[in-house]
N, C-alpha and C positions, 0 to 999 in steps of 0.2 A: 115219188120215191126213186125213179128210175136214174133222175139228176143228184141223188143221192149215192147211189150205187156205182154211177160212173166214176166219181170223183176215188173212191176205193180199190185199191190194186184188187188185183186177181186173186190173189194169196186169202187176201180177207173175205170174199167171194165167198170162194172154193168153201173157207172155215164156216161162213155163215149159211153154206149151202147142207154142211154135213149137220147143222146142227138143226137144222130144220127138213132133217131127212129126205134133201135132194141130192139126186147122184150127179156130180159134179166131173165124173169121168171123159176123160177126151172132151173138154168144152170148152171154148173159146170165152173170151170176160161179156161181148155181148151174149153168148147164150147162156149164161150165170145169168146176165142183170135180168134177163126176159123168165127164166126159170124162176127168178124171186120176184117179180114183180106178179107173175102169174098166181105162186103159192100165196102173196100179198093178198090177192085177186080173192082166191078160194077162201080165205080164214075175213074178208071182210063180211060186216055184220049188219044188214042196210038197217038194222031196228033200233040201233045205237051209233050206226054210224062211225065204230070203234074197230083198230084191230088186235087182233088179239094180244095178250101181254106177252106173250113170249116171244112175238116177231117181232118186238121196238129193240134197236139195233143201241146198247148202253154202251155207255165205254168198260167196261171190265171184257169186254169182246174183242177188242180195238185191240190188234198185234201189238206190242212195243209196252204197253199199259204193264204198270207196276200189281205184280200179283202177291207180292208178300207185303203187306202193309200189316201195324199195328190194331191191338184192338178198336182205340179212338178215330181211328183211320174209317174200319170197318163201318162202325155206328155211324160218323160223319156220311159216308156214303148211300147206306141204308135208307138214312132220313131224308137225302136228296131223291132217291129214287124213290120212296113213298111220295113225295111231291110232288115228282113228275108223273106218276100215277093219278095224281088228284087232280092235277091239273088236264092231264089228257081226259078225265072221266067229266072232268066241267067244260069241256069243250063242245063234248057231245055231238052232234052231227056235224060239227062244222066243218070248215076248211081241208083236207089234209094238207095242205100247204103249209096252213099253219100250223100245225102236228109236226110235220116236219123239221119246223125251223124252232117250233119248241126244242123237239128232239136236240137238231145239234147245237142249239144254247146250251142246253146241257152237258152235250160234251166238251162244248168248249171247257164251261167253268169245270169240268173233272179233268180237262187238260191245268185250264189255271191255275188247279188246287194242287197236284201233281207236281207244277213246277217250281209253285210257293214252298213245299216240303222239299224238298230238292234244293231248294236255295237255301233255306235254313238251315239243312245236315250239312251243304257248304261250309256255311258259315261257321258253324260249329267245329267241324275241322278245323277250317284257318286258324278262328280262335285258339285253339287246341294246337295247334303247328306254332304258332306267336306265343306263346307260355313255354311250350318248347324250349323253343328258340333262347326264349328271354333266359330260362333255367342254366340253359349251357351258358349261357356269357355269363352271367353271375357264376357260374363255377369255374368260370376260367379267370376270374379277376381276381377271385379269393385264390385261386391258384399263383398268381403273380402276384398278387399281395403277399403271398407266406414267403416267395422264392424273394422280394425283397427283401421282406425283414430279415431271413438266413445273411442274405448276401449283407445284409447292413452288420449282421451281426459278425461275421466272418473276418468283415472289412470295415471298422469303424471310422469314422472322420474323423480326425482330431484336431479339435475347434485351437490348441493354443499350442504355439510353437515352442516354449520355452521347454518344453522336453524333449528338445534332442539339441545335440550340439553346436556349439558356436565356437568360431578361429579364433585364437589367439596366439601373442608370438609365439612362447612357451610351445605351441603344438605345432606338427608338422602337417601338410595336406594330407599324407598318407595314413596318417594315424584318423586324423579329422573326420575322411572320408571314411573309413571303415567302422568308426563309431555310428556315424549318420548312418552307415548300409543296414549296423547290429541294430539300430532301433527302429529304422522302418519293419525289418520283419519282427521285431519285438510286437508292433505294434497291426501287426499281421494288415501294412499296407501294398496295395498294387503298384507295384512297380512306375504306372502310369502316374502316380501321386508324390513322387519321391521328388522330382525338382520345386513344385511349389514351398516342401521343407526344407531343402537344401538352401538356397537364394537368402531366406533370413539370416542364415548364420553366417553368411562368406563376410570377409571386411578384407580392409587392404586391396591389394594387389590380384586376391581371386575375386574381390567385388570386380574390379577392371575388367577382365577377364568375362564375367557374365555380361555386362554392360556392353560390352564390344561386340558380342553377340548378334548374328541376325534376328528379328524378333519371332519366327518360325521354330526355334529353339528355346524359347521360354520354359515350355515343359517337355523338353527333352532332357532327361537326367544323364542318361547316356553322352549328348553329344556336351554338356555343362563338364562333363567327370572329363572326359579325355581333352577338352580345351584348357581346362585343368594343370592334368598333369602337362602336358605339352608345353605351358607357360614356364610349371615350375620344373622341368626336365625332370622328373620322374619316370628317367628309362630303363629298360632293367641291368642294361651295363651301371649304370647309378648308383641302381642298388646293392649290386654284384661289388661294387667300390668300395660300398660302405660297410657290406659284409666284413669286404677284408682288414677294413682299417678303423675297426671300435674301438674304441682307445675309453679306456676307466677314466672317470672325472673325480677329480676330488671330495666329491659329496656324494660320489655316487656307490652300492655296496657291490659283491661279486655277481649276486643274485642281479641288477640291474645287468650288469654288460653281458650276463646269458642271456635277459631277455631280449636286452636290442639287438643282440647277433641273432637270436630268432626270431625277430619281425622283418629284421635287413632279408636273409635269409628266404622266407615265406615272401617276401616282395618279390624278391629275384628272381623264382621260383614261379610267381602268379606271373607277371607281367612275360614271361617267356613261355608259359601253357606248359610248363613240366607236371605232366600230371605220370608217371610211371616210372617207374626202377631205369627203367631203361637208358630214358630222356636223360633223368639222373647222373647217369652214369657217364652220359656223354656231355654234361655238361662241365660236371667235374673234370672231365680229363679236356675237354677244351680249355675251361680255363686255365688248369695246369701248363699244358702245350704254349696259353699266349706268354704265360711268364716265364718260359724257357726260352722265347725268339728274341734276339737285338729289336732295340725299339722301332728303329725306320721299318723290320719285317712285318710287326704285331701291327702298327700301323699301316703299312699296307693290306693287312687280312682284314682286320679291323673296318677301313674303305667298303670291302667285297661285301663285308656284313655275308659271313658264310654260316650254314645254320648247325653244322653238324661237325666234331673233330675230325672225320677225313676229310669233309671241303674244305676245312681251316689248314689242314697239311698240305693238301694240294695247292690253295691258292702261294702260300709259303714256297714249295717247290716252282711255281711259274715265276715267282719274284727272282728266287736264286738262278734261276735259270737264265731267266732275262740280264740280270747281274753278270756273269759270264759272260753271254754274249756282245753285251757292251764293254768287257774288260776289254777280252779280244779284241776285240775291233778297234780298241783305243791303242794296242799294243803294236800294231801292225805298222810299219812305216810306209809314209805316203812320198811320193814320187810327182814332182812338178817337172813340165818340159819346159 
């Protein structure tokens, strides 16, 4: 037993010292093993060759050993240590070596049993963590499954072009365009989607126009609209032109020529970002201002492209200014030696 006891810290010692009513006080781990090897001594029994049951060293002793087990746990246990009782009592005189090595058989297998239960509550977690797991991604898919359908819902595809519009001579680009913009959001599309509908409907000279395209603009609606108008000069001076000179057509009633003067109008207006009274106000009296200047002056402001009625007066004043001083200078007699 002594080679038994070595192998066991001091601590388990000490615990096995008190339970066998030795004082373990101020004692070194050899004067523990000598102290239990002596009590061993005293409690052995030469008529049976046996010692006694309370000094066989079980594992429910052993530091670290699991002390809250279930009830099936308990009885499992029980039944092993009646066994080892039966089998120490059939041994009878013999060996204690072999008692011994009985003994820690035993505790091996209540270590093995210990760490078979141990792996099984493992597993059982894991298990339990993987169900988990699986539960959330299944709710996060039906989560992105519903936010699809909304967004499908929101933003329909629309399998057939023939619902929106198509050039012809009779229409102009800018009318064209502004029907094609009312029925994409008619049709509550993303913006991103608006050139694959556009491209069916152009013919003529705006088909040109897309085709000359780099192919990086395909679905760009934006950069197809402004190559656009840029082909068909739809600039806002253009439209500012045609503001002023709508002339009544023969077939056409009074109610028509209000409206084209308020499309001309509403063009002038977009393509120059008047969005306020203000702008308004100053674009009106610019314009006013170019049709009061001689033509060479309207065209030279005109050049400067100035944004606002006092930069239109001032570039005006540098032209006459400049005028004058070339008068002068033309006026002045030259002198050859």
């Amino acid at each position: 037993m002594a080679a038994f006891y070595k192998r066991q810290t001091k601590e388990y010692l000490i615990n096995l010292c008190e339970q066998r009513g030795i004082d373990a006080a101020d004692k070194s781990k050899e004067m523990l093993i000598c102290a239990l090897v002596e009590k061993e001594q005293e409690n052995y029994t030469p008529e049976s060759g046996d010692y006694a049951t309370q000094d066989v060293p079980l594992m429910n002793s052993v530091p670290g050993s699991s002390q809250r087990e279930d009830s099936s746990s308990c009885s499992g246990q029980d039944d092993r240590t009646s066994s080892l009782q039966a089998a120490l009592q059939l041994l009878g005189s013999g060996d204690p070596q072999l008692r011994l090595q009985l003994i820690l058989q035993y505790q091996q297998a209540e270590r093995d049993a210990a760490a078979e239960r141990q792996a099984e509550r493992d597993a059982e977690a894991a298990s339990a963590e993987r169900q988990h797991q699986l539960e959330l991604v299944k709710l996060q898919q039906q989560g992105l499954h519903s936010r699809s359908s909304e967004t499908q819902e929101v933003h329909p595809l629309i399998k057939s072009v023939d619902k929106f519009p198509v050039m012809d001579k009779d229409v102009d680009l800018d009318t064209f365009l502004r029907c094609f913009e009312r029925a994409c959001r008619q049709y509550h599309l993303l913006r991103e989607q608006w050139a694959k509908y556009l491209t069916p409907g152009l013919k003529g000279k705006a088909l040109d126009v897309f085709v000359d395209l780099p192919p990086e603009f395909d679905g760009d609606y934006d950069a197809i609209k402004n190559a656009l108008i840029k082909k068909f000069h739809l600039t806002p001076e253009v439209y500012g032109k045609r503001f002023r000179t709508v002339q009544r057509e023969p077939t056409d009633t009074y109610s028509d020529v209000v409206s084209s003067l308020r499309t001309a109008f509403r063009s002038w207006l977009r393509g120059l970002s008047v969005t306020s009274f203000q702008c308004l106000e100053d674009l009106m009296v610019k314009d006013q201002f170019l049709h009061t200047c001689p033509m060479e002056v309207k065209q030279f402001i005109m050049d400067h492209e100035p944004k606002t009625a006092d930069q239109a007066a001032e570039v005006a004043d540098t032209y006459a200014a400049n005028r004058v001083s070339d008068h002068r200078k033309a006026s002045l007699p030259s002198y050859k030696e």
